[in-house]
C-alpha positions as CSV (number, residue, x, y, z in Angstrom):
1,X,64.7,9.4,77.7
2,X,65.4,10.3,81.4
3,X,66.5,13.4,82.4
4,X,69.7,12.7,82.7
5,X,70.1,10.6,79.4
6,X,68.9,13.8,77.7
7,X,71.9,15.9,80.1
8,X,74.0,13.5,79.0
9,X,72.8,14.3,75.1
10,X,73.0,17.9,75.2
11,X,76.6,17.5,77.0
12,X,77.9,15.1,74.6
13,X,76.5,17.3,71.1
14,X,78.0,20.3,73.1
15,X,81.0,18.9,72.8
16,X,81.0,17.4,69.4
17,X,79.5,20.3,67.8
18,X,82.7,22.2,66.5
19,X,83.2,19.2,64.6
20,X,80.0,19.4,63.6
21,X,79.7,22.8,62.1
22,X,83.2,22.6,60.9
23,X,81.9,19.6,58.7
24,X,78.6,21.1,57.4
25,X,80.0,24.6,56.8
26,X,83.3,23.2,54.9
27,X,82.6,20.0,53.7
28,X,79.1,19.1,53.6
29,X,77.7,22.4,51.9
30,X,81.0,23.0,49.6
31,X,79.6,19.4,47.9
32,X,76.2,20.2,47.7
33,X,76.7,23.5,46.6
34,X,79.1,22.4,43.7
35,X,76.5,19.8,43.0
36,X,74.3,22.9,42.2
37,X,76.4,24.6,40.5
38,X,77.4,22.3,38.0
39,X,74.1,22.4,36.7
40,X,74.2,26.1,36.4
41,X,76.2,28.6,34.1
42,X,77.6,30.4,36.4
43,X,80.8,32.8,36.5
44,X,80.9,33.4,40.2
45,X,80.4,37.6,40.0
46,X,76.4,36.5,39.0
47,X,73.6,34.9,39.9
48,X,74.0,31.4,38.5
49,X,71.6,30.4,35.7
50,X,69.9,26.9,35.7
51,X,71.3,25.0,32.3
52,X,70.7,21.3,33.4
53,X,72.9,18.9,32.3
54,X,74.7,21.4,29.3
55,X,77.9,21.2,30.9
56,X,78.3,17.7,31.5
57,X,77.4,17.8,27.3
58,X,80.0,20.0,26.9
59,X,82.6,17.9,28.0
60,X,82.1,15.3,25.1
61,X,82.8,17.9,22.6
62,X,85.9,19.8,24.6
63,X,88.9,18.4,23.0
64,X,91.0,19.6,26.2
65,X,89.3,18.2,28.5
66,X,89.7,14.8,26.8
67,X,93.5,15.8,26.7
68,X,93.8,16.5,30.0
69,X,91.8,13.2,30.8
70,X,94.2,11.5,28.8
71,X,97.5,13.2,30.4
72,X,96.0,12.4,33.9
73,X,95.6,8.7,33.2
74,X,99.0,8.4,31.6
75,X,100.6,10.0,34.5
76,X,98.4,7.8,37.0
77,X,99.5,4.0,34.7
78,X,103.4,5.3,34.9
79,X,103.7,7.0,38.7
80,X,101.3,4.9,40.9
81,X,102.9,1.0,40.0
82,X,106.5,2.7,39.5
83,X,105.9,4.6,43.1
84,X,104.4,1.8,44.8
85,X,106.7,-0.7,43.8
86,X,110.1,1.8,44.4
87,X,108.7,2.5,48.0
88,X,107.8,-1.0,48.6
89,X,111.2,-2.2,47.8
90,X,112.9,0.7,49.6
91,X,110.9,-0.3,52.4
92,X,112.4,-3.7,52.5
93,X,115.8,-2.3,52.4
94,X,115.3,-0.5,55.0
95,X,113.9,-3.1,56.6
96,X,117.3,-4.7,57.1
97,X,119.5,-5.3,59.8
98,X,121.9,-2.9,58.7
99,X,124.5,-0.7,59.9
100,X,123.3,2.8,60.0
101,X,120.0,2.1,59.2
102,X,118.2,4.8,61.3
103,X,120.0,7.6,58.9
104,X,119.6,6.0,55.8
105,X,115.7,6.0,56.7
106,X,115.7,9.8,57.8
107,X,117.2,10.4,54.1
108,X,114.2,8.7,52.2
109,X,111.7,10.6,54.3
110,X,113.0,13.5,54.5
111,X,112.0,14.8,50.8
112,X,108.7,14.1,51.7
113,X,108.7,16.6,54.4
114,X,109.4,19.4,51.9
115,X,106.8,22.0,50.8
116,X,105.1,20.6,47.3
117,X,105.7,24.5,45.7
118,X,109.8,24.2,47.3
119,X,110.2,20.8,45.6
120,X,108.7,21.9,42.6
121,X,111.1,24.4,42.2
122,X,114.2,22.8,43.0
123,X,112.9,19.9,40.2
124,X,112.3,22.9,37.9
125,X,116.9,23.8,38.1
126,X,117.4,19.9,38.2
127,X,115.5,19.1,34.9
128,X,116.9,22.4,33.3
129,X,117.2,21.4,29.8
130,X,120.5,23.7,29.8
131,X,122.3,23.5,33.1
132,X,120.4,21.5,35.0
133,X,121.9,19.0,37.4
134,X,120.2,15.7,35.6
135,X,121.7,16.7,32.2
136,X,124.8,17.2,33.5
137,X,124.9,14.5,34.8
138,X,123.6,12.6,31.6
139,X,126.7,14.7,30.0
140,X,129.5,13.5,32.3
141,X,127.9,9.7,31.2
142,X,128.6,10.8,27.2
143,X,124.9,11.7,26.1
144,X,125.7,14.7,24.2
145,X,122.4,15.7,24.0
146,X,120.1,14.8,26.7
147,X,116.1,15.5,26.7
148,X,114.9,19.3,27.1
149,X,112.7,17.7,30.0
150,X,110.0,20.3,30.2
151,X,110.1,21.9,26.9
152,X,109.7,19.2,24.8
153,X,106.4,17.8,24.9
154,X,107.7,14.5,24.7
155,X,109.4,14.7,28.3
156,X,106.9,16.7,30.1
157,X,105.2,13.6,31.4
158,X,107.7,11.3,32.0
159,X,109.8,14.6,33.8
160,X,106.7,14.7,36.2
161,X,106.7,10.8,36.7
162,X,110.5,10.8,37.7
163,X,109.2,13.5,40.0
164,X,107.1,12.0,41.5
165,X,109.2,9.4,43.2
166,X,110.5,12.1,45.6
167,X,107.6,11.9,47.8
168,X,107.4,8.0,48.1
169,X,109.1,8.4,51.8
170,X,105.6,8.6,53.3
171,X,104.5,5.6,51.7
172,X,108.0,4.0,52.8
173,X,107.1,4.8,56.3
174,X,103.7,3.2,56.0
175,X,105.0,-0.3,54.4
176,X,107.6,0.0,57.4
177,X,105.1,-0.4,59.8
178,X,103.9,-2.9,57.9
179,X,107.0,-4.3,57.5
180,X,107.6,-4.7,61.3
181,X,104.5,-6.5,62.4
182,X,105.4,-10.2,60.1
183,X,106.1,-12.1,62.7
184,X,110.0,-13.1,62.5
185,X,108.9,-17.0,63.5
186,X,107.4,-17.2,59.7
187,X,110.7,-16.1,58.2
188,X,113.1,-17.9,60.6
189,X,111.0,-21.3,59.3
190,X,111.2,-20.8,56.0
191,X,115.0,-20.4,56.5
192,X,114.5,-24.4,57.7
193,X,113.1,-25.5,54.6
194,X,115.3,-23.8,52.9
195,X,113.3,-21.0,50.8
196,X,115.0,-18.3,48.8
197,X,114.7,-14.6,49.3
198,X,111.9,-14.1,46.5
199,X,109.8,-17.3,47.8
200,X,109.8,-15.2,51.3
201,X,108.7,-12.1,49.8
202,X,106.2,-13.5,47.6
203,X,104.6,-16.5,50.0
204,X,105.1,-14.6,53.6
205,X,106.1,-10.9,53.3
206,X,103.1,-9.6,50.8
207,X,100.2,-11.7,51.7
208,X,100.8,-10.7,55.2
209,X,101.5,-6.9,54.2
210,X,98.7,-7.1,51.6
211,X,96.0,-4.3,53.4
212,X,98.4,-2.2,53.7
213,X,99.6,-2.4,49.7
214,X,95.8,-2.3,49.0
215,X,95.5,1.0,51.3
216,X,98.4,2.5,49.3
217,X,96.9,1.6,46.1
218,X,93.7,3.3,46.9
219,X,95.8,6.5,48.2
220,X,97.8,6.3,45.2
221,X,94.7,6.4,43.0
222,X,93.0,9.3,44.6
223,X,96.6,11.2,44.6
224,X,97.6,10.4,40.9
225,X,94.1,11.6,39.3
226,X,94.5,14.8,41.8
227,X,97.9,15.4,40.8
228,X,98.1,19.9,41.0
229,X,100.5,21.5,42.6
230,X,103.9,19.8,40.6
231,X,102.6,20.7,37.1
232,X,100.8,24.0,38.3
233,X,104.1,25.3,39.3
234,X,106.4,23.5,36.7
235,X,104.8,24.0,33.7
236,X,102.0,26.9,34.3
237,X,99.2,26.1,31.6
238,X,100.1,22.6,30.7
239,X,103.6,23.1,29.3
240,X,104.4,23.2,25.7
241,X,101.2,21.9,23.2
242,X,99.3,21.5,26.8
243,X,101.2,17.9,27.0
244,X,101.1,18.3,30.4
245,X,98.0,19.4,30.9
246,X,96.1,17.7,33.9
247,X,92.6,17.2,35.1
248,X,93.0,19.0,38.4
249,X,94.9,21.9,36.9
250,X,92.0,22.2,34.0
251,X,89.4,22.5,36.3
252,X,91.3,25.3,38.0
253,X,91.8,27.2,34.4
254,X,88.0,26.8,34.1
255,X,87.2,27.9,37.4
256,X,89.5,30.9,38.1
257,X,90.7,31.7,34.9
258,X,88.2,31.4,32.4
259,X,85.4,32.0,35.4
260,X,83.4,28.7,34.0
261,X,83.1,27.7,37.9
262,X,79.9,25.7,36.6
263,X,81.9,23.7,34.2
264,X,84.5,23.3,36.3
265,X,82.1,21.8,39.1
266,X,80.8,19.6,36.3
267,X,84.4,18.3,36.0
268,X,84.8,18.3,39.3
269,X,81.9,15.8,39.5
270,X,83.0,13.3,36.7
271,X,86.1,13.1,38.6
272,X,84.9,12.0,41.5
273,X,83.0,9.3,39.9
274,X,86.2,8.1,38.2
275,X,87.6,7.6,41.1
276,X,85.1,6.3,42.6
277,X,84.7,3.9,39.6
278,X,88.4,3.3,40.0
279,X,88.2,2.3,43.8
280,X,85.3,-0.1,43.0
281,X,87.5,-1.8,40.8
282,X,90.4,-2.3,42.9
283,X,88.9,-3.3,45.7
284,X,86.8,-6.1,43.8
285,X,89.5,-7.2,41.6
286,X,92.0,-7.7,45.3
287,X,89.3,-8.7,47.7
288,X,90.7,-12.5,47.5
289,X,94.1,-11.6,47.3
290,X,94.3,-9.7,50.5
291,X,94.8,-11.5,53.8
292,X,93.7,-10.2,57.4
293,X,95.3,-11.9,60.5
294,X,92.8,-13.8,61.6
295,X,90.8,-14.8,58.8
């Protein structure tokens, strides 16, 4: 290396190295440490103690954290297919050639651009099981006695599912995009041999949108089995009979308020292998259903 290749070195780390130590101070060490700690009991006021693999033991015997597991992955088969396919079709809406089309798009992303704790709490006075806005509504229709949505343990869930469709407008945005870059050519000759609306959206408008619908689906994944802040606020400790108990909130009972920060690393770590388990899956179950322009 020349003199000036190794200038050129030192110059170039120079500048990449905030980047650099911002990644092994907050990422990097955070997982290796956690990594540690999972094999540890540890309480975070003392010195952890080596245990080996007795947490990750002590999950098959916890009863909540099997609840949890289960609340997380009923939450994840309701909200991701019911948000993916609301924002996909809202996209497509949207899509049209339509007379103030630029406002109705501002009101579907707007919601999204609330704070998570703000629209927690304004969902906590709409699904007020006494005065809230939804049951008065469901009043005014003649249900005399619509669902105590987050007191009964059979609403909690589904309360937190119809939640969660208030934050599709970033996903909206993103199949917009997507939306935009079919070339109109495809659609104007299908209109020649005569195809119907569904036939276009099923033979040119998702195979040619497919990475995009496979990128959501990976987001939507990761974002479902990390759901937090919504029930955290909502429903404290898992609402009534912890029915709404979920994975991410459990692990932060463990950590910070039972101090079983090894356990909750532990946790921590079988969730990233579902989801990792998860995103192997989808991507080899879609790999020959997605096409790339070009291919």
């Amino acid at each position: 290396m020349t003199r000036g290749e190794r200038h050129n070195l030192r110059t170039g780390l120079a500048f990449v190295s905030p980047w650099i130590i911002g990644f092994l101070t907050f990422t990097l060490y955070p997982v290796g440490v956690s990594l540690y700690y999972s094999l540890c009991d540890y309480d975070v006021l003392s010195t952890p103690i080596w245990v080996g693999a007795l947490n990750y033991r002590d999950m098959l015997t916890d009863e909540i954290f099997w609840k949890s597991l289960r609340n997380t992955f009923y939450f994840a088969a309701f909200s991701l297919p019911l948000g993916m396919v609301v924002s996909l079709l809202t996209a497509i809406l949207l899509n049209q050639s339509i007379k103030g089309r630029s406002l109705f798009r501002a009101i579907f992303f707007i919601p999204s651009l609330v704070p998570v704790v703000a629209g927690a709490m304004v969902w906590i006075w709409i699904l007020n099981g006494n005065f809230g806005l939804l049951n008065h509504a469901l009043r005014q229709l003649g249900i005399t006695h619509p669902p105590q949505w987050l007191s009964d343990p059979a609403w909690t869930k589904p309360s937190l599912i119809l939640m969660s469709l208030w934050g599709v407008g970033n996903t909206v945005v993103i199949y917009l995009a997507a939306l935009q870059d079919v070339p109109r050519s495809l659609y104007e000759s299908a209109d020649i041999d005569g195809a119907s609306s569904i036939r276009k959206l099923w033979n040119i408008t998702i195979p040619l949108i497919s990475p995009v619908i496979y990128f959501n689906l990976i987001m939507g994944i990761i974002g479902s089995l990390q759901v937090f802040a919504q029930p955290f606020v909502m429903l404290g400790g898992g609402g009534p009979n912890r029915s709404a108990l979920f994975y991410a909130v459990y692990i932060y009972q463990n950590a910070f308020d039972y101090r079983l920060m090894g356990y909750a690393c532990a946790m921590a770590w079988v969730l990233f292998l579902i989801v990792l388990l998860l995103t192997w899956i989808a991507t080899r179950s879609t790999r020959h259903l997605i096409y790339y322009a070009g291919e």
